[in-house]
Biopython code that builds the backbone (N, CA, C, O; Angstrom):
import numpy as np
from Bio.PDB.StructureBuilder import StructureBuilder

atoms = [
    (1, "UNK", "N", (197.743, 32.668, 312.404)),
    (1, "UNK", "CA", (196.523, 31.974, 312.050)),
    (1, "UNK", "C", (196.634, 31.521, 310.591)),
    (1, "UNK", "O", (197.309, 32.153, 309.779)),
    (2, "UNK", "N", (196.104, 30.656, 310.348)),
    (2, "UNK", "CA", (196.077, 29.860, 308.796)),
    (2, "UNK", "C", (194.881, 30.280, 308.330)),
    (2, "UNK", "O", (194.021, 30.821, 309.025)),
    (3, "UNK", "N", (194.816, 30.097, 307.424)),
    (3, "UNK", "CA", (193.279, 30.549, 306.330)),
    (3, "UNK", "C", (193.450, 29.845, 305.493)),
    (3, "UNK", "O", (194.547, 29.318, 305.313)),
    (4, "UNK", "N", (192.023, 29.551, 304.450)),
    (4, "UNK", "CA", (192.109, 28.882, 303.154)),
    (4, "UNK", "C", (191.331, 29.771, 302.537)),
    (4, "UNK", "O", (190.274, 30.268, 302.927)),
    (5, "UNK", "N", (192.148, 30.002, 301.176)),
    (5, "UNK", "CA", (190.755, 30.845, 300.477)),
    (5, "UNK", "C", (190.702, 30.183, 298.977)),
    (5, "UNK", "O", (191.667, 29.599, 298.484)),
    (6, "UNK", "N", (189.303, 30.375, 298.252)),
    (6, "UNK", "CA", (188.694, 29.412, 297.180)),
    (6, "UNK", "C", (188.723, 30.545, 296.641)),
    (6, "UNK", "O", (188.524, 31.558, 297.311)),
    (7, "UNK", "N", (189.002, 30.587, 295.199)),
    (7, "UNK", "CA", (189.122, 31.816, 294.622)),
    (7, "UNK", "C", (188.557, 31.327, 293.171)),
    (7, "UNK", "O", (189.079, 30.317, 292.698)),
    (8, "UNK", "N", (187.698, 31.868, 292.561)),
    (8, "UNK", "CA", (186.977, 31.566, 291.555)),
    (8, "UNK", "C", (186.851, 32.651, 290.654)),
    (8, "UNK", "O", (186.055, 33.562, 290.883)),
    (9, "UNK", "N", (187.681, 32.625, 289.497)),
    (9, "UNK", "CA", (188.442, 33.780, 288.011)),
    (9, "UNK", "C", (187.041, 33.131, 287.042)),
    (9, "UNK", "O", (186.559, 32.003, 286.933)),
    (10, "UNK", "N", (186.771, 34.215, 286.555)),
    (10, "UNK", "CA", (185.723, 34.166, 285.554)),
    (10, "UNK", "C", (185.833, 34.897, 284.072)),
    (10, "UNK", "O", (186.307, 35.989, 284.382)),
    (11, "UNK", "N", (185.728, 34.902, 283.204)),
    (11, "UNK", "CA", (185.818, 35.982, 282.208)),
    (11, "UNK", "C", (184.766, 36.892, 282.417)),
    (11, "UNK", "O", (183.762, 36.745, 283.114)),
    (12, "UNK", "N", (185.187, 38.045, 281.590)),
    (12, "UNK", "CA", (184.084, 38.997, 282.187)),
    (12, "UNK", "C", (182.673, 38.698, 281.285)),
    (12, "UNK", "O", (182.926, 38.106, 280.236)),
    (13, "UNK", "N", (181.626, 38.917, 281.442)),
    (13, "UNK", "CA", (180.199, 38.580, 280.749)),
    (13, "UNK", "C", (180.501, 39.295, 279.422)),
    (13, "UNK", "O", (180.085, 38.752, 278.399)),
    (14, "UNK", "N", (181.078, 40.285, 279.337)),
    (14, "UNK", "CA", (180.959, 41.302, 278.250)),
    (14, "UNK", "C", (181.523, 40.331, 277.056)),
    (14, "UNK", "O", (181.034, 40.371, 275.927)),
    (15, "UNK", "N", (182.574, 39.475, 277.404)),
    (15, "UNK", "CA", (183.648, 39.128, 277.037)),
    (15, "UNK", "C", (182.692, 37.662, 275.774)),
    (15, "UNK", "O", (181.630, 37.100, 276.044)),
    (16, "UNK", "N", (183.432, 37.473, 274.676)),
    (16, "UNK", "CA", (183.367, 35.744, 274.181)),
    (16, "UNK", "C", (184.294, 35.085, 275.165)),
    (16, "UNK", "O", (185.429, 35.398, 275.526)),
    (17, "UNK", "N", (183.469, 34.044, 275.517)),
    (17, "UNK", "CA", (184.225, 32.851, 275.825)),
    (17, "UNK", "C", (184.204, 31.956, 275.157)),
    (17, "UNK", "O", (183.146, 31.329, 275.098)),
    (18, "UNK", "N", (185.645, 31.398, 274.172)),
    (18, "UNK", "CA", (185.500, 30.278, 273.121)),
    (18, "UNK", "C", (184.988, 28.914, 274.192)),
    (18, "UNK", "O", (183.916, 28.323, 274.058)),
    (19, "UNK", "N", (185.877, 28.649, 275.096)),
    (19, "UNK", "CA", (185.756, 27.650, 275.549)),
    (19, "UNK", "C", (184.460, 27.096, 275.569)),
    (19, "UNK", "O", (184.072, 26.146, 274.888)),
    (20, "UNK", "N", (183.534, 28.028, 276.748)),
    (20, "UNK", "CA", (182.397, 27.998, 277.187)),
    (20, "UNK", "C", (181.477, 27.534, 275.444)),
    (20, "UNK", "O", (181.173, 26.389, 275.108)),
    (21, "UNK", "N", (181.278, 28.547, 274.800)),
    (21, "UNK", "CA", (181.102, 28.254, 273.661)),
    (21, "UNK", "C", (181.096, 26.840, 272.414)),
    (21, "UNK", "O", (180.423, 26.468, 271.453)),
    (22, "UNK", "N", (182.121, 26.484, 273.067)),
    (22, "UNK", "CA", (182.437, 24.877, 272.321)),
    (22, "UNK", "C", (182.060, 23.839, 273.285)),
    (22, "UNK", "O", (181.847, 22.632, 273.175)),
    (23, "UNK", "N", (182.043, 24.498, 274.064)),
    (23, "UNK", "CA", (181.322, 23.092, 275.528)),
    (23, "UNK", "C", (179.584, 22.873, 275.559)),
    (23, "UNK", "O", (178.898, 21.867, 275.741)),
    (24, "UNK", "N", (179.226, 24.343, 275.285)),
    (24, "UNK", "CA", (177.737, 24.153, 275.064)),
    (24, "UNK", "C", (177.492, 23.782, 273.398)),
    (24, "UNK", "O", (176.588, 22.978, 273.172)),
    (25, "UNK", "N", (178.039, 24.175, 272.558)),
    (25, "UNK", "CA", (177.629, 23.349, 271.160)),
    (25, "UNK", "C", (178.054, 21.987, 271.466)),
    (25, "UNK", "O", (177.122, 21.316, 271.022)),
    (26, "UNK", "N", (178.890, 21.200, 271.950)),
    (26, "UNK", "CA", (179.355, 19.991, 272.315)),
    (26, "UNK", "C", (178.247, 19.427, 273.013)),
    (26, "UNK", "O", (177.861, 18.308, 272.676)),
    (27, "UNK", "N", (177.481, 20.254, 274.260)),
    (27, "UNK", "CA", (176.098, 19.553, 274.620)),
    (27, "UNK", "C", (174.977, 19.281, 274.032)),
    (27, "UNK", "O", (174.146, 18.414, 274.305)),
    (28, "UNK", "N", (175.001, 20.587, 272.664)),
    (28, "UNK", "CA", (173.657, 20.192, 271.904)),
    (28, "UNK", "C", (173.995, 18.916, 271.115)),
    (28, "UNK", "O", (173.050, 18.159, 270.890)),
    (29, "UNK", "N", (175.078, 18.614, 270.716)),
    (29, "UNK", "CA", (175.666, 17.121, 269.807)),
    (29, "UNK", "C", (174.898, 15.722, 270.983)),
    (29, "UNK", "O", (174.227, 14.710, 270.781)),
    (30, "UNK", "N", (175.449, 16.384, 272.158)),
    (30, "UNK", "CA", (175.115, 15.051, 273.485)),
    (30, "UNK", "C", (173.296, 14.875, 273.377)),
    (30, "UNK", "O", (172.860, 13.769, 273.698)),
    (31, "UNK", "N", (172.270, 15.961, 272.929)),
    (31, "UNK", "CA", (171.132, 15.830, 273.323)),
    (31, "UNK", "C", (171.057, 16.268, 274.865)),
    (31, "UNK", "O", (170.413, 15.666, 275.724)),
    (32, "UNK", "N", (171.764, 17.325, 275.048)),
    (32, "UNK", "CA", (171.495, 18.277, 276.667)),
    (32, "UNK", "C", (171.400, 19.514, 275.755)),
    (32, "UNK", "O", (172.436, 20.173, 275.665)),
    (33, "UNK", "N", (170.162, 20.003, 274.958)),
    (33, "UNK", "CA", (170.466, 21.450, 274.683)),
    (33, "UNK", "C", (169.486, 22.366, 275.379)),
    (33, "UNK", "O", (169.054, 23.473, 275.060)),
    (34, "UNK", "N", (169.155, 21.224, 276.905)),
    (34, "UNK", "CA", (168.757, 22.384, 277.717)),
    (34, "UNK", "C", (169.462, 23.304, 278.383)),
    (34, "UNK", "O", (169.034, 24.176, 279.139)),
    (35, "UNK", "N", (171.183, 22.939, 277.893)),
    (35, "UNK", "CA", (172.169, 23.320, 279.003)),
    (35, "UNK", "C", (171.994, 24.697, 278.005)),
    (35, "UNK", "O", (171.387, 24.440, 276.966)),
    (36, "UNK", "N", (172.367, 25.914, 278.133)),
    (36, "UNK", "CA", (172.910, 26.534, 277.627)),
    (36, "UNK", "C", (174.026, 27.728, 278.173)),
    (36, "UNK", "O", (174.323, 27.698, 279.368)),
    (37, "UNK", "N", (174.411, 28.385, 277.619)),
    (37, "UNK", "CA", (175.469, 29.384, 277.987)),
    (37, "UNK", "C", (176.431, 29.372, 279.125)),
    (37, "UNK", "O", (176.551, 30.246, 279.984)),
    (38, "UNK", "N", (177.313, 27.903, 278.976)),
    (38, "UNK", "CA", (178.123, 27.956, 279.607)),
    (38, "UNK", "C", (179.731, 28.898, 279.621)),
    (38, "UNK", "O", (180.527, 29.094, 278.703)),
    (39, "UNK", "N", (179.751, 29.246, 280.768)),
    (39, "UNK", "CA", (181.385, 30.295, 280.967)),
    (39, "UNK", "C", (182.053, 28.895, 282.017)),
    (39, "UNK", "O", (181.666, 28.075, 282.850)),
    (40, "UNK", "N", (183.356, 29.344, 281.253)),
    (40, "UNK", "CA", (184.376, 28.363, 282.045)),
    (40, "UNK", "C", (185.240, 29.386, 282.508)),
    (40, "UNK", "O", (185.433, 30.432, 281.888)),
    (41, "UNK", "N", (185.822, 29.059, 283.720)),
    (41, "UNK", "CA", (186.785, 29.813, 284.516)),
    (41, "UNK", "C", (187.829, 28.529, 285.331)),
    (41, "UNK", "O", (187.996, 27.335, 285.082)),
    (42, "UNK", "N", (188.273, 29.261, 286.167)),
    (42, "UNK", "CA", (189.536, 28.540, 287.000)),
    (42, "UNK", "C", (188.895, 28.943, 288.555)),
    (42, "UNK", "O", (188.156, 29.881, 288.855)),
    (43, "UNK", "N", (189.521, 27.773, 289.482)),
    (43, "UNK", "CA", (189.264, 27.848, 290.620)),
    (43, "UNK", "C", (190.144, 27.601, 291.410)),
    (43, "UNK", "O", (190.288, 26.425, 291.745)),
    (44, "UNK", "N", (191.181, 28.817, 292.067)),
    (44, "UNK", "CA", (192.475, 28.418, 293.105)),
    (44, "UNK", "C", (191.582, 28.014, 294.431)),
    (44, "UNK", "O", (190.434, 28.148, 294.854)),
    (45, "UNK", "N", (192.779, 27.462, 294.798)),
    (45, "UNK", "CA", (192.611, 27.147, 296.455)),
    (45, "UNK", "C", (193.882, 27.215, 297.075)),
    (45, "UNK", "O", (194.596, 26.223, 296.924)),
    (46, "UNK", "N", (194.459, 28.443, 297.939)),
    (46, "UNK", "CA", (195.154, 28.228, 298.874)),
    (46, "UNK", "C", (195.497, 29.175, 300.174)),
    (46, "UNK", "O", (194.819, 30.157, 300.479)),
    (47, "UNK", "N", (196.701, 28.708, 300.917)),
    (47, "UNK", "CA", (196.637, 28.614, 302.232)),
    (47, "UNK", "C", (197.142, 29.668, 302.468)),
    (47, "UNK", "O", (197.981, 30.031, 301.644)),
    (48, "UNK", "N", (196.868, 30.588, 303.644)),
    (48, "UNK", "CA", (197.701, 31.795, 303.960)),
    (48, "UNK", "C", (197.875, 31.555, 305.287)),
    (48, "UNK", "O", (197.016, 31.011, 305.981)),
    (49, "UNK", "N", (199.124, 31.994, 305.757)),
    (49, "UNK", "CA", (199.472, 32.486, 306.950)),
    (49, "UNK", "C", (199.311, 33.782, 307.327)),
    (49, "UNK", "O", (200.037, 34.647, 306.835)),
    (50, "UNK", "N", (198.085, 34.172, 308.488)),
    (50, "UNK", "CA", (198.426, 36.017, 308.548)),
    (50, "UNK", "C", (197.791, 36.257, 310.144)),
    (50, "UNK", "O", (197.142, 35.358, 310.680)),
    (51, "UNK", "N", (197.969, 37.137, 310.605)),
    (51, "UNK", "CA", (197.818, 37.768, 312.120)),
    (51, "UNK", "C", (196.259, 37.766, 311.781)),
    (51, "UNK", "O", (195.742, 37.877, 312.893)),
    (52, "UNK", "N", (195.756, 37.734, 311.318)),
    (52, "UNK", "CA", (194.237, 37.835, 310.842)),
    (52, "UNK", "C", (193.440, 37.998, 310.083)),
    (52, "UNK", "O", (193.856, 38.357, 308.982)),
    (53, "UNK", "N", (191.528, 37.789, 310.282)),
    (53, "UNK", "CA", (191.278, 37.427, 308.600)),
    (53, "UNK", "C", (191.469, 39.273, 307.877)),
    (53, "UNK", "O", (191.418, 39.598, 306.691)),
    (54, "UNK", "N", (191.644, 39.987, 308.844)),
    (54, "UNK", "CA", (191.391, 40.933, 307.726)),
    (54, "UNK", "C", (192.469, 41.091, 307.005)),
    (54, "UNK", "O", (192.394, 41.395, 305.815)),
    (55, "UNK", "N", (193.755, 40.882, 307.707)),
    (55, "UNK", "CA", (195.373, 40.852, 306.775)),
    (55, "UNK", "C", (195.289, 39.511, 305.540)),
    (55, "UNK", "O", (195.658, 39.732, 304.386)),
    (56, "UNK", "N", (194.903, 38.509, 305.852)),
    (56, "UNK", "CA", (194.215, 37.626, 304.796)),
    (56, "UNK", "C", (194.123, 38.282, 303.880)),
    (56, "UNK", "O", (194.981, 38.596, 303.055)),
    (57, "UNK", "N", (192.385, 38.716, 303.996)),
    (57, "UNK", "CA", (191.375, 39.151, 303.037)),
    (57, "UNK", "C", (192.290, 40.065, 301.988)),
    (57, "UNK", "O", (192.103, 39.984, 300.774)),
    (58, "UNK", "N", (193.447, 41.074, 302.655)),
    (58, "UNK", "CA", (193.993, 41.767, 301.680)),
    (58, "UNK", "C", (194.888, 41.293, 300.949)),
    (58, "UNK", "O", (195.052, 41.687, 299.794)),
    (59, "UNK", "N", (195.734, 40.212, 301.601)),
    (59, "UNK", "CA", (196.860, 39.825, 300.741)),
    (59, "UNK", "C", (196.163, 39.151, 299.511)),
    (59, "UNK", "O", (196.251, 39.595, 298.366)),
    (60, "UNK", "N", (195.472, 38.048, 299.864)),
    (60, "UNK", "CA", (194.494, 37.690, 298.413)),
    (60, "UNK", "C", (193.840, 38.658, 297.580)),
    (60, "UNK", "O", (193.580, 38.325, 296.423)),
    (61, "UNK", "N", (193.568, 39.678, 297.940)),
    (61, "UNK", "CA", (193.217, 40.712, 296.993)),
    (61, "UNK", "C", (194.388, 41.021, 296.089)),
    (61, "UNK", "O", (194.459, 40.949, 294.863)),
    (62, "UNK", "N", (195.381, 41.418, 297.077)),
    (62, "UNK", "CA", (196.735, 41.476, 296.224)),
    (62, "UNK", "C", (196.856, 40.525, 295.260)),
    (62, "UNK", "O", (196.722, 40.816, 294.071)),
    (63, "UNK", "N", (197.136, 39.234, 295.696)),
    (63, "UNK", "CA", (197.438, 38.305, 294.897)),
    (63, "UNK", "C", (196.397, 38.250, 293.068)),
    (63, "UNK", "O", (196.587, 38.133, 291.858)),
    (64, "UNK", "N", (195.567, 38.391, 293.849)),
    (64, "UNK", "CA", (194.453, 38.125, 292.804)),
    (64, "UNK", "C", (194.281, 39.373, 291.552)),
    (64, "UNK", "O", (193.943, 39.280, 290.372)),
    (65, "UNK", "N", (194.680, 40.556, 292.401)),
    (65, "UNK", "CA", (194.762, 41.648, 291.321)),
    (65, "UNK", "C", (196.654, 42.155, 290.358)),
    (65, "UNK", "O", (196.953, 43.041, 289.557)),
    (66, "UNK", "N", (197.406, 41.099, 290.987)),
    (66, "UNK", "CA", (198.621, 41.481, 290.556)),
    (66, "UNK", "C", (198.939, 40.164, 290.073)),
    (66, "UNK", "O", (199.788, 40.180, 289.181)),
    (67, "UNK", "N", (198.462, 38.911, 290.432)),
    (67, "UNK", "CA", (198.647, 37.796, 289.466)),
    (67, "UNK", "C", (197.935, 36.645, 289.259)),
    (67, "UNK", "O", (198.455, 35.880, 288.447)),
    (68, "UNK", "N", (197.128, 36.369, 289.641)),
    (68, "UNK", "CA", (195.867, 35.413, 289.620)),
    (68, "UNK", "C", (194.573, 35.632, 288.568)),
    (68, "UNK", "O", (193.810, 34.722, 288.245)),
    (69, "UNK", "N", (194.476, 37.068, 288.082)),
    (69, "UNK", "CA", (193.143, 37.122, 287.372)),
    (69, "UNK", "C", (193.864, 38.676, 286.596)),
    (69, "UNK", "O", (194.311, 39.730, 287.048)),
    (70, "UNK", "N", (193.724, 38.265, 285.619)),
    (70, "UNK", "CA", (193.775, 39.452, 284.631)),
    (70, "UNK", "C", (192.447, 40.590, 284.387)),
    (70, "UNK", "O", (191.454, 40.435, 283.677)),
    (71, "UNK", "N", (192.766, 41.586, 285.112)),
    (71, "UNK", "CA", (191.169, 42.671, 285.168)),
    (71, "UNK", "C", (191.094, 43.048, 284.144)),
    (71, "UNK", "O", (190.404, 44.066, 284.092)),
    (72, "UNK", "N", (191.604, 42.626, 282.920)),
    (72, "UNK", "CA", (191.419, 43.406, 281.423)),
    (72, "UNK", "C", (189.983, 42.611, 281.155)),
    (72, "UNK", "O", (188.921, 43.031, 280.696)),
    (73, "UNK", "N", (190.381, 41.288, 281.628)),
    (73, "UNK", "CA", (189.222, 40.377, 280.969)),
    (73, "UNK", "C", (188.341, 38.945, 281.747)),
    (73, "UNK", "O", (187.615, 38.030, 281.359)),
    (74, "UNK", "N", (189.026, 39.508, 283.274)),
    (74, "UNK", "CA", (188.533, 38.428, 283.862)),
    (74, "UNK", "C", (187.673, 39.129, 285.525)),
    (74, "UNK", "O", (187.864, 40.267, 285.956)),
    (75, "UNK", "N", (186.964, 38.307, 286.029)),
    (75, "UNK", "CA", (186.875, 38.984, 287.334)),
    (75, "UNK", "C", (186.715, 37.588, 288.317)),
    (75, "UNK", "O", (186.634, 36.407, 287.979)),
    (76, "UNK", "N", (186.703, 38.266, 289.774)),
    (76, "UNK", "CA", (187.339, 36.967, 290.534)),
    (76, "UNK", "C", (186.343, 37.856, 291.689)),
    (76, "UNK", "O", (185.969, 39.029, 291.683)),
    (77, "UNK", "N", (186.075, 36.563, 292.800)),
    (77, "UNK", "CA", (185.539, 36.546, 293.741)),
    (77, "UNK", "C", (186.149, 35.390, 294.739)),
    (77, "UNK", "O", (187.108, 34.699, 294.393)),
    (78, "UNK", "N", (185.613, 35.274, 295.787)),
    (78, "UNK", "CA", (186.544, 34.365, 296.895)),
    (78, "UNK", "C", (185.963, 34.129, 298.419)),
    (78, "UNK", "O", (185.184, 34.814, 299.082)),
    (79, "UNK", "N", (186.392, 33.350, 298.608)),
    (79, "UNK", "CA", (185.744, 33.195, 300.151)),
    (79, "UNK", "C", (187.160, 32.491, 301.249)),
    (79, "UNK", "O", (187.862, 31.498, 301.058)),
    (80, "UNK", "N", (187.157, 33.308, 302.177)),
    (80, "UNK", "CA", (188.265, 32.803, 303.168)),
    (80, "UNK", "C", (187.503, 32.202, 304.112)),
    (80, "UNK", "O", (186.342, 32.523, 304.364)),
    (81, "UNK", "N", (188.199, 31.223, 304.715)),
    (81, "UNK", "CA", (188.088, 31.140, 306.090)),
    (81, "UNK", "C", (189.148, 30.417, 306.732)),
    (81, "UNK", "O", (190.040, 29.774, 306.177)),
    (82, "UNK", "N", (188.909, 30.633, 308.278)),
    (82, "UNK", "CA", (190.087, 30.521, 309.238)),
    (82, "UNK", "C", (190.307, 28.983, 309.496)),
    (82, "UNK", "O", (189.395, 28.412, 310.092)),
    (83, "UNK", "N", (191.574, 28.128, 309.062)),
    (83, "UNK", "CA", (191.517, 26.747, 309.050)),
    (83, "UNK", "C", (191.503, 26.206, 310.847)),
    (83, "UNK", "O", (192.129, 26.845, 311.692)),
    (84, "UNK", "N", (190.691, 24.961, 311.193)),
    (84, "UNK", "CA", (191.322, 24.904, 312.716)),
    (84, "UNK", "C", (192.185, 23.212, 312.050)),
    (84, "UNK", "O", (192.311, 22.488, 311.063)),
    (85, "UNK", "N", (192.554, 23.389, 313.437)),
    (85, "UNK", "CA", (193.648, 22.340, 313.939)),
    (85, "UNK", "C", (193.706, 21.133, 312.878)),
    (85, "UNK", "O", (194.650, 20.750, 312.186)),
    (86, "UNK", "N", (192.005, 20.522, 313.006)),
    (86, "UNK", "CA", (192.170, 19.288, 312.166)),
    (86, "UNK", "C", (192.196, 19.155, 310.936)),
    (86, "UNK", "O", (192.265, 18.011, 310.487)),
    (87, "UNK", "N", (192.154, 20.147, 310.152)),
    (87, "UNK", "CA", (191.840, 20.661, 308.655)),
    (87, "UNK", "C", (193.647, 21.404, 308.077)),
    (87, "UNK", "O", (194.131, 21.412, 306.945)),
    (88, "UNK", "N", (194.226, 21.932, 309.383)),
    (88, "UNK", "CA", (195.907, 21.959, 309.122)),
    (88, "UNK", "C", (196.581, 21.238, 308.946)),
    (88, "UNK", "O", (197.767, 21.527, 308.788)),
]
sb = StructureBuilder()
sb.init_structure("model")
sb.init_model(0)
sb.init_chain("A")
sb.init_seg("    ")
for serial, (resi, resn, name, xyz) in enumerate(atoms, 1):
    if name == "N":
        sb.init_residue(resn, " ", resi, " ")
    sb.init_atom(name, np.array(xyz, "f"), 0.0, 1.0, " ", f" {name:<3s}", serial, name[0])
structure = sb.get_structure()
């Protein structure tokens, strides 16, 4: 079975985020300083081959905790699902 999973790395809240930080002072310059406290992260997307979603669900865990998201300072969440025919 094929799967796709969306995987979305965040810094942790505790954490500064420069980025986020320079994107929202950059909005108060635009005249949006209703935006505030933006966090920037990364968003994978990809494909697994596995006997099922629950063998899925773990290998992306794997992936995600051994090289996709650093747990010192980031955290990650995700959503799988099972691809059909026309979407392969």
């Amino acid at each position: 079975m094929l799967f796709k999973a969306e995987i979305d790395i965040m810094p942790l809240k505790a954490l500064l985020d420069p980025q986020g930080k320079a994107v929202t002072s950059s909005l108060k310059n635009l005249n949006l300083s209703e935006i505030e406290n933006v966090r920037i992260g990364k968003h994978i997307s990809l494909e697994i081959e596995a006997p099922s979603k629950e063998i899925a669900t773990e290998k992306v865990e794997e992936a995600c905790k051994k090289l996709l998201a650093n747990h010192l300072m980031e955290s990650y969440e995700f959503v799988l699902e099972e691809m059909t025919g026309a979407e392969a």
